[in-house]
C-alpha positions as CSV (number, residue, x, y, z in Angstrom):
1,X,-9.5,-26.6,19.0
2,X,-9.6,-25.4,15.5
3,X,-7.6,-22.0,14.4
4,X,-7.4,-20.0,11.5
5,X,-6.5,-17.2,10.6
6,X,-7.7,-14.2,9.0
7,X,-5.2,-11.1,7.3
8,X,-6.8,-7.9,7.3
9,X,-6.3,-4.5,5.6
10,X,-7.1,-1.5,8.2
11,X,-7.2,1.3,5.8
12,X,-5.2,4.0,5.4
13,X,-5.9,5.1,9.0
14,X,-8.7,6.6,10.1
15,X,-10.9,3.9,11.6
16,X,-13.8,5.4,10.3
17,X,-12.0,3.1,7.2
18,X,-11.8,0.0,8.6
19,X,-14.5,-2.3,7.0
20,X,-17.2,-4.0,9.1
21,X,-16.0,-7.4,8.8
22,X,-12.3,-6.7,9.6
23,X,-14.0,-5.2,12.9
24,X,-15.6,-8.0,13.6
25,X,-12.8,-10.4,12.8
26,X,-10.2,-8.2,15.1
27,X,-13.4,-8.4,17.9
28,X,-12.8,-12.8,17.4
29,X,-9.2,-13.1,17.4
30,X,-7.2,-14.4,20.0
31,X,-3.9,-13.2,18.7
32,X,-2.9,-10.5,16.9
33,X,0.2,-10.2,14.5
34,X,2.1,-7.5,12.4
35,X,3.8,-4.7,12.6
36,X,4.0,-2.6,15.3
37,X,2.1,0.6,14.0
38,X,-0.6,-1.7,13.0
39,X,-1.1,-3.8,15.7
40,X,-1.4,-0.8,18.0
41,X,-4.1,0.4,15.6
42,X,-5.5,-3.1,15.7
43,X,-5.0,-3.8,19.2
44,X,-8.1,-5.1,21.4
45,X,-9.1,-5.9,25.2
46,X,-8.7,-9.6,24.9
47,X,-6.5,-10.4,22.1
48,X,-2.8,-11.1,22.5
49,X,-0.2,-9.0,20.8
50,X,2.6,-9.8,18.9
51,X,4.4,-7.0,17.0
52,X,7.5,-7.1,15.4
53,X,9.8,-5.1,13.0
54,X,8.5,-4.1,9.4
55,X,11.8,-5.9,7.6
56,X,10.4,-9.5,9.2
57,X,7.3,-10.4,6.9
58,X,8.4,-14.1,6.6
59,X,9.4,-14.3,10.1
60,X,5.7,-12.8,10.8
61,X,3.6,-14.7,8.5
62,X,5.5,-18.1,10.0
63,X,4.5,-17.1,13.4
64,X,1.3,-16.2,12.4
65,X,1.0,-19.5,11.0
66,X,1.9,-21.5,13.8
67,X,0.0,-19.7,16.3
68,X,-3.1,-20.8,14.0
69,X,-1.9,-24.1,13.4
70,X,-1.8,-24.7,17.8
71,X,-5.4,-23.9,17.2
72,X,-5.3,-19.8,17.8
73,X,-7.3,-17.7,15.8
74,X,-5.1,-15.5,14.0
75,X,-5.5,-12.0,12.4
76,X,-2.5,-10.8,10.5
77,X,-3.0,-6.8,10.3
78,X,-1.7,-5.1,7.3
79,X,-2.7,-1.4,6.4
80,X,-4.8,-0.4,3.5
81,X,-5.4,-3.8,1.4
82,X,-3.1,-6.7,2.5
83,X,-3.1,-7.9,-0.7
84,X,-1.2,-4.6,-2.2
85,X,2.2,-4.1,-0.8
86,X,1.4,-6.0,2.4
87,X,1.2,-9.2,4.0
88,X,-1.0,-11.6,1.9
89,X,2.1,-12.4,-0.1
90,X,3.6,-13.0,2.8
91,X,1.7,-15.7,4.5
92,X,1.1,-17.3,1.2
93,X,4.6,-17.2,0.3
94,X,5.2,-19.1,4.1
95,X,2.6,-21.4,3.4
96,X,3.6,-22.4,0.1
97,X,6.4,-24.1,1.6
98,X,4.5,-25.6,5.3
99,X,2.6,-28.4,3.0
100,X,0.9,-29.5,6.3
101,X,-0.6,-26.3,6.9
102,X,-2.6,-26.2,3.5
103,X,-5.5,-27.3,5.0
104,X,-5.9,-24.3,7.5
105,X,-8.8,-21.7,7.2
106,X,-7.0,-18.9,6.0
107,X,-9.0,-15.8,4.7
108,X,-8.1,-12.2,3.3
109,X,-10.4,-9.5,3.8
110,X,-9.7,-6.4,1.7
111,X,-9.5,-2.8,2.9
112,X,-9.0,0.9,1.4
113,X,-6.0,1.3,-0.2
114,X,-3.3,4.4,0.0
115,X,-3.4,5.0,-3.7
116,X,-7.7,5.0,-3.6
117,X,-8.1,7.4,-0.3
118,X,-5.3,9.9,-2.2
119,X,-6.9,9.6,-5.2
120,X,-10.3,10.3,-3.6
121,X,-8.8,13.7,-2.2
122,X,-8.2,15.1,-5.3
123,X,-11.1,13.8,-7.5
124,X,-10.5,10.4,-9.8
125,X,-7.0,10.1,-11.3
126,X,-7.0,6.6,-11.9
127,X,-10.1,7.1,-13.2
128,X,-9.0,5.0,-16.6
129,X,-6.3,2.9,-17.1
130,X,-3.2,2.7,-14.0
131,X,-1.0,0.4,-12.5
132,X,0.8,0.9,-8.8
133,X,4.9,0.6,-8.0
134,X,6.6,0.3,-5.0
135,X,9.7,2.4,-5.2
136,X,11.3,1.1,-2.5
137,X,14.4,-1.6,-3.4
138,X,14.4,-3.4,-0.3
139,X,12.8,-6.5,-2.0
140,X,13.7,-5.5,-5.9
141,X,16.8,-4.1,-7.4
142,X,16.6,-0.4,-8.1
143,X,17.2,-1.3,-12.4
144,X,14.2,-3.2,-12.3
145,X,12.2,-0.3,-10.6
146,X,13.4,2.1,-13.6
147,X,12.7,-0.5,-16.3
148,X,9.0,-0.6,-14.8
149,X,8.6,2.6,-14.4
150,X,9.9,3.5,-18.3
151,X,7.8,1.1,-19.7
152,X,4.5,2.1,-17.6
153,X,5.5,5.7,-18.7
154,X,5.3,4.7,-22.4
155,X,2.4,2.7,-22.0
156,X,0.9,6.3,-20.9
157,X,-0.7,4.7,-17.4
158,X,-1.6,6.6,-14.7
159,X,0.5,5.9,-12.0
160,X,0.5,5.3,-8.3
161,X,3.4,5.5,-6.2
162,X,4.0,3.4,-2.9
163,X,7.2,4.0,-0.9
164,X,8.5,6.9,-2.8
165,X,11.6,8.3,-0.6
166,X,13.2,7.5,3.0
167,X,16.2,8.4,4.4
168,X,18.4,5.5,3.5
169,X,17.6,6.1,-0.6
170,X,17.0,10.2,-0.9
171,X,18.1,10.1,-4.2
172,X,16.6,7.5,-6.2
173,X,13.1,9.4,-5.9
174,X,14.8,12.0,-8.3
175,X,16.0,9.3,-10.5
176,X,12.5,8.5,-10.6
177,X,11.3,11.7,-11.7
178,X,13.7,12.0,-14.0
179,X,13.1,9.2,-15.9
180,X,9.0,10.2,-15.7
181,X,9.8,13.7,-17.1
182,X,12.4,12.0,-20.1
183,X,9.4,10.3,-21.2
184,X,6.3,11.8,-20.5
185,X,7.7,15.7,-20.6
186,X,7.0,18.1,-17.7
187,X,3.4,19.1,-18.6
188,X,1.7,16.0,-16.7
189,X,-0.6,16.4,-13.1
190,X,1.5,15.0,-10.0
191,X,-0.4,14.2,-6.8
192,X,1.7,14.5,-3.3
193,X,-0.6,12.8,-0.7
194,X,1.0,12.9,2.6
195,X,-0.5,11.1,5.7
196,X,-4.0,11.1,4.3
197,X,-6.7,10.6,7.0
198,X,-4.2,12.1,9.4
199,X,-4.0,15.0,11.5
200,X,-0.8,15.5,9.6
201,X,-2.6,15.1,5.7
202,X,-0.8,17.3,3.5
203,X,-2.1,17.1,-0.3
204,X,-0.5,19.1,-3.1
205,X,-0.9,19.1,-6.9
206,X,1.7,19.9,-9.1
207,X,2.9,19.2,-12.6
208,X,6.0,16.8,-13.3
209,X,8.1,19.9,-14.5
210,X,8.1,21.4,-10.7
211,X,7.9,18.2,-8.6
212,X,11.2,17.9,-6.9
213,X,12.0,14.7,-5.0
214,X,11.9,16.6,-1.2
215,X,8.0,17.4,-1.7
216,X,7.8,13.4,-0.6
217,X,8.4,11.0,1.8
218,X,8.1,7.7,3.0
219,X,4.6,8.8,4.6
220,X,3.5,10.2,1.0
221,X,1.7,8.2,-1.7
222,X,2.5,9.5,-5.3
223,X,0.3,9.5,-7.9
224,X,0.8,10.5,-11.6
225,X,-1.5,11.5,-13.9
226,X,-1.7,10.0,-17.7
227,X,-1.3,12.2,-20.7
228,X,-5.3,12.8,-20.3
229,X,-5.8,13.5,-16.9
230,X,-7.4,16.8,-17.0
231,X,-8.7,19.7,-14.3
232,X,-12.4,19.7,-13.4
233,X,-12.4,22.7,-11.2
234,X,-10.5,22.1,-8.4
235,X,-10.7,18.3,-9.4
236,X,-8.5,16.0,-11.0
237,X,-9.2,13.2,-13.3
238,X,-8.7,11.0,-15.8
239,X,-11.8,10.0,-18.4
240,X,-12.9,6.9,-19.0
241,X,-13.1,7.3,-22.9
242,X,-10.0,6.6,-25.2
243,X,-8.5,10.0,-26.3
């Protein structure tokens, strides 16, 4: 028998969220692989489960891939878009080196990201121009995060942030902010968007002068507004149109 295998973004948690044709490939697979949040979210009557921790993505996607290669059919479930953040990389970066599995039918479907249900809480912040970091240095070293995050501050992006603060690194969140305020000054909107979709969604608005580094979390996606992001009402957003 043929496998494949299909990684799939489920949204950013309500399953009202989750696209038709992830649905429909979770409703075909025979084995289901990922984290263990996700794959209770993705879980269905028929398909095995395999769930593992979140600091195994290699391990996962080469699992993933030999269950597919024995002839299973796969789905590797990421939340929001598994191409942002999530597990895509992953199962490419396995693949790149199993030259014998090059030939499988491997396909990414897309879902709602973090950064695009927050921004559609509070109107259209990335309206224009932005660009998304994780601030988590699990996979990076913490210089490289504020190098990127100086630079996209010059380059007056918006800004969406993944990962912002855990327990392990509580203080490099107010590095962070830090370095935003040196360059872009204290005036600018700031987004707080905790759990959205969630019985637990907390959203707050504030400006980069009174954001302090505790009003997020690891279940919070950050997003910064550019030096035109502007109020509409209770809205935020950022024109399209040069200023």
């Amino acid at each position: 028998m043929k496998g494949n295998l299909t990684i799939v973004g489920l949204g950013p948690g309500p399953s009202s969220q989750i696209t038709q044709e992830v649905e429909f490939a979770l409703m075909q697979a025979t084995d289901i692989v990922g984290y263990g949040p996700y794959v209770a979210r993705a879980a269905t009557a028929d398909a095995v489960l395999h769930a593992s921790d979140n600091r195994v993505e290699l391990e996962r996607a080469h699992h993933a891939l030999d269950l597919a290669a024995a002839g299973r059919r796969v789905v590797v479930a990421s939340s929001g878009d598994p191409g942002v953040f999530a597990m895509a990389a992953a199962v490419f970066e396995a693949l790149e080196h199993r030259p014998a599995d090059h030939g499988l039918d491997i396909h990414v479907l897309p879902g709602v990201t973090a950064m695009l249900a927050a921004a559609a809480r509070v109107g259209a912040p990335l309206g224009h121009d932005f660009c998304a970091i994780n601030l988590s240095d699990n996979l990076k070293p913490w210089a490289l995060i504020e190098k990127r995050l100086r630079l996209a501050a010059e380059a007056d992006f918006a800004m969406a942030f993944y990962n912002p603060r855990s327990a392990a690194r509580p203080h490099q969140f107010a590095a962070a902010l830090d370095i935003l305020r040196d360059v872009c000054g204290v005036a600018r909107f700031i987004v707080f968007a905790r759990a959205v979709g969630s019985a637990e969604e907390r959203i707050e608005v504030s400006t980069l002068g009174a954001a302090t580094a505790e009003m997020a979390d690891m279940r919070t996606l950050v997003i910064l507004g550019s030096s035109t992001t502007r109020r509409a009402g209770r809205f935020l957003y950022t024109p399209r149109s040069a200023p």
